[in-house]
C-alpha positions as a Markdown table, in Angstrom:
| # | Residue | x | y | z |
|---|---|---|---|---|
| 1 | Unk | -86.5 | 53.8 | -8.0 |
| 2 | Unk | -82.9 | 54.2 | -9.0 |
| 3 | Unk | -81.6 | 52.7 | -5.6 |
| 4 | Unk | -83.6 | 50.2 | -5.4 |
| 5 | Unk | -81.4 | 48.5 | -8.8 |
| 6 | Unk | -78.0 | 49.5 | -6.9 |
| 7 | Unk | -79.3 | 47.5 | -3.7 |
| 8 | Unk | -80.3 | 44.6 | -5.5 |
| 9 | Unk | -76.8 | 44.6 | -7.5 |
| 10 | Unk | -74.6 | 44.8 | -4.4 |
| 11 | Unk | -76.9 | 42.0 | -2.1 |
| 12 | Unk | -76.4 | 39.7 | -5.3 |
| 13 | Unk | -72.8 | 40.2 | -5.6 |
| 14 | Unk | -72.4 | 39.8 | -1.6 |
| 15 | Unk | -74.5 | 36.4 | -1.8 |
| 16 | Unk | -72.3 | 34.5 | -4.4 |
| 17 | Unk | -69.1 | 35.5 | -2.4 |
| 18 | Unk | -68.3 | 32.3 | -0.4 |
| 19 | Unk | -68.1 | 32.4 | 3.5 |
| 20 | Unk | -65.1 | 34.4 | 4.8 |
| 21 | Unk | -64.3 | 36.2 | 1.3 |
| 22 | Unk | -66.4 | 39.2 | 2.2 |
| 23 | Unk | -64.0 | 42.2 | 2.1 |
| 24 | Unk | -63.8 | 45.1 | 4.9 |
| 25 | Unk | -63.7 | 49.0 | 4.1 |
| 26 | Unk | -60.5 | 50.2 | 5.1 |
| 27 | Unk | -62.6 | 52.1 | 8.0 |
| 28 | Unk | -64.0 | 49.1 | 9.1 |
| 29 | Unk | -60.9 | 47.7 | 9.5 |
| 30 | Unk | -59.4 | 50.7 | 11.3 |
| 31 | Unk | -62.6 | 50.3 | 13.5 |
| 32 | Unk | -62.2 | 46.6 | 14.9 |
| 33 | Unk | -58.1 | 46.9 | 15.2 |
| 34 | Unk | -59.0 | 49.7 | 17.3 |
| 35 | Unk | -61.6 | 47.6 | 19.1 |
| 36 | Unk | -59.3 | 44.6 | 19.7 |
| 37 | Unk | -57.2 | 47.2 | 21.5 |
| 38 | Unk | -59.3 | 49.0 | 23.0 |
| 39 | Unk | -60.5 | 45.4 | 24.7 |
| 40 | Unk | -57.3 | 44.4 | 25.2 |
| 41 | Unk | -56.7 | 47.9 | 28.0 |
| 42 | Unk | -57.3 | 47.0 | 31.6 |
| 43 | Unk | -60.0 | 47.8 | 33.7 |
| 44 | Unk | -59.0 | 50.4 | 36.3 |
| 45 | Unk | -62.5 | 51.4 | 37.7 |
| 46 | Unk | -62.8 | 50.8 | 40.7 |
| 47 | Unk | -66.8 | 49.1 | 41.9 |
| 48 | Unk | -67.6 | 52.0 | 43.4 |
| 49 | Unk | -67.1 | 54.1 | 40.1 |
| 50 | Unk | -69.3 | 51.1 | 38.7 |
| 51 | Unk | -72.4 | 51.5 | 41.2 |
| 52 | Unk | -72.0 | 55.3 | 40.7 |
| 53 | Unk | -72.2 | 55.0 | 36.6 |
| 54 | Unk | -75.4 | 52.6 | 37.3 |
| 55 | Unk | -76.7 | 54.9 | 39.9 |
| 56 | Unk | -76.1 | 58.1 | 37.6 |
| 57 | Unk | -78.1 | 56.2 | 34.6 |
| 58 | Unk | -80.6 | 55.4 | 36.6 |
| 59 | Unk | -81.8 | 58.9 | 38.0 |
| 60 | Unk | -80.8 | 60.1 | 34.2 |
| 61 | Unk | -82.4 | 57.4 | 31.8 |
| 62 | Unk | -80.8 | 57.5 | 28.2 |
| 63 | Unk | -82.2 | 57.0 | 25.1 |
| 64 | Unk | -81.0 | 56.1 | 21.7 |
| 65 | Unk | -84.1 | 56.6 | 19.5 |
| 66 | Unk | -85.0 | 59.4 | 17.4 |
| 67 | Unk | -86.8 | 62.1 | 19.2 |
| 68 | Unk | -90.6 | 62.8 | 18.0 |
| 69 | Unk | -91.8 | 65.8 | 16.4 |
| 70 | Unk | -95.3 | 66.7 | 17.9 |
């Protein structure tokens, strides 16, 4: 198993890093500044437009698992 040698390598090289030191892909990084800002924008729904998303997911469940072949 080739991979299996390239997973082993990076988890050992991530394990003697100290705390903290762990660098983030430039994606990553792209991803949580645009989180933090995304956080950061007010709320302007209203409760109503709450009850109504709660009320819409309820008669339509959703599901985040891999469909089954059968």
């Amino acid at each position: 198993m080739p991979g299996a040698t390239t997973i082993r390598k990076r988890k050992t090289s991530v394990s003697r890093r100290r705390r903290g030191e762990v660098r983030l892909r430039s994606q990553n990084k792209k991803l949580l500044r645009w989180l933090d800002r995304w956080l950061a924008t007010p709320e302007d729904h209203s409760e109503q437009w709450w009850s109504e998303l709660e009320a819409d997911f309820q008669r339509h469940p959703v599901s985040f698992r891999p469909t089954q072949a059968g």
